[in-house]
C-alpha positions in Angstrom: -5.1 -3.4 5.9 -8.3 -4.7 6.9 -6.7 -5.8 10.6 -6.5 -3.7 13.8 -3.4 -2.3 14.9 -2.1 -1.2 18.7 -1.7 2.3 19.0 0.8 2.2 21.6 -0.1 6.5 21.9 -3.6 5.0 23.6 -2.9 1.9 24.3 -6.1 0.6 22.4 -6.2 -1.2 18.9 -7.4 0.2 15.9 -8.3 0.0 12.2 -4.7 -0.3 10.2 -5.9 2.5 7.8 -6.3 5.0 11.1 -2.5 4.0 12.1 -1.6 4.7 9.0 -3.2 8.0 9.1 -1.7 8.8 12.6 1.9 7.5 11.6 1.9 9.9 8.3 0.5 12.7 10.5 3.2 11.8 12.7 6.2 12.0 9.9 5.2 14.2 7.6 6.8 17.2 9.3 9.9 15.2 8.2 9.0 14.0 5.4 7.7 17.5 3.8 11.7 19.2 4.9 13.5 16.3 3.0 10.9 17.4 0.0 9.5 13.2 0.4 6.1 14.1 1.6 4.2 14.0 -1.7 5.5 10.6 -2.7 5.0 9.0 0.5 1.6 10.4 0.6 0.6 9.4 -3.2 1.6 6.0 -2.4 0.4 5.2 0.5 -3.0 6.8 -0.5 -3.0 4.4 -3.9 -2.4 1.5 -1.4 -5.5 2.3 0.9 -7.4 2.7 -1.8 -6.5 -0.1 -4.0 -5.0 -2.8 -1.4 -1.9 -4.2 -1.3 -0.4 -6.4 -3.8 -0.4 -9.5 -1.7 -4.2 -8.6 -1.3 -5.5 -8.5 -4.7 -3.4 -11.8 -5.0 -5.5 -13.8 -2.5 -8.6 -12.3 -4.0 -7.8 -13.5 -7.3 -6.6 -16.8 -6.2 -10.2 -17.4 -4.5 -11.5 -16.0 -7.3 -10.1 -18.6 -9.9 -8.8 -21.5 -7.5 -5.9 -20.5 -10.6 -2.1 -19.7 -9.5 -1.7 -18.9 -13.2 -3.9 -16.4 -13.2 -1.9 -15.2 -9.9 0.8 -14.9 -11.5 -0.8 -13.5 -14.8 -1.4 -10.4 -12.5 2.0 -10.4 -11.0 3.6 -10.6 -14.5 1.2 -7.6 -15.3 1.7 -5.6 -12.1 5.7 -6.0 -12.9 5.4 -4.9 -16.2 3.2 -1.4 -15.6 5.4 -0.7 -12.8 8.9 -1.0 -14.9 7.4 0.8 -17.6 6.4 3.8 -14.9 9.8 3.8 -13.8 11.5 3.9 -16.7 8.8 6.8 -18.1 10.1 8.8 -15.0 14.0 8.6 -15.6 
């Protein structure tokens, strides 16, 4: 998220976040009439905000020099995710 991106619209590069901003502008028409919109939009704004997965990874590994404690998070990350999903079914 922190590289730069072609936007093939302008034929220039920019900041990943600000293609990700143009592609959801870009979808959400579609995404709103198949009722998606909301989702997509939660999750993708928890992922610019927090990072990615693979992110938080690296910074913990440079962090600790530890990949136990990489996979301590992982293991954790896992976990709160099943437990969402199986609060929402």
């Amino acid at each position: 998220l922190e590289a730069e991106l072609i936007d093939s619209n302008h034929e220039k590069c920019v900041s990943a976040r600000e293609r990700i901003e143009q592609l959801l502008t870009f979808v959400r028409p579609a995404l709103q009439e198949l009722e998606e919109w909301d989702e997509v939009y939660e999750i993708t704004q928890k992922v610019l905000k927090h990072g990615t997965s693979a992110a938080r990874q690296r910074e913990i590994y440079q962090r600790t020099k530890s990949f136990e404690k990489v996979m301590e998070f992982v293991i954790q990350e896992t976990a709160k995710a099943t437990v969402l999903k199986t609060a929402l079914s």
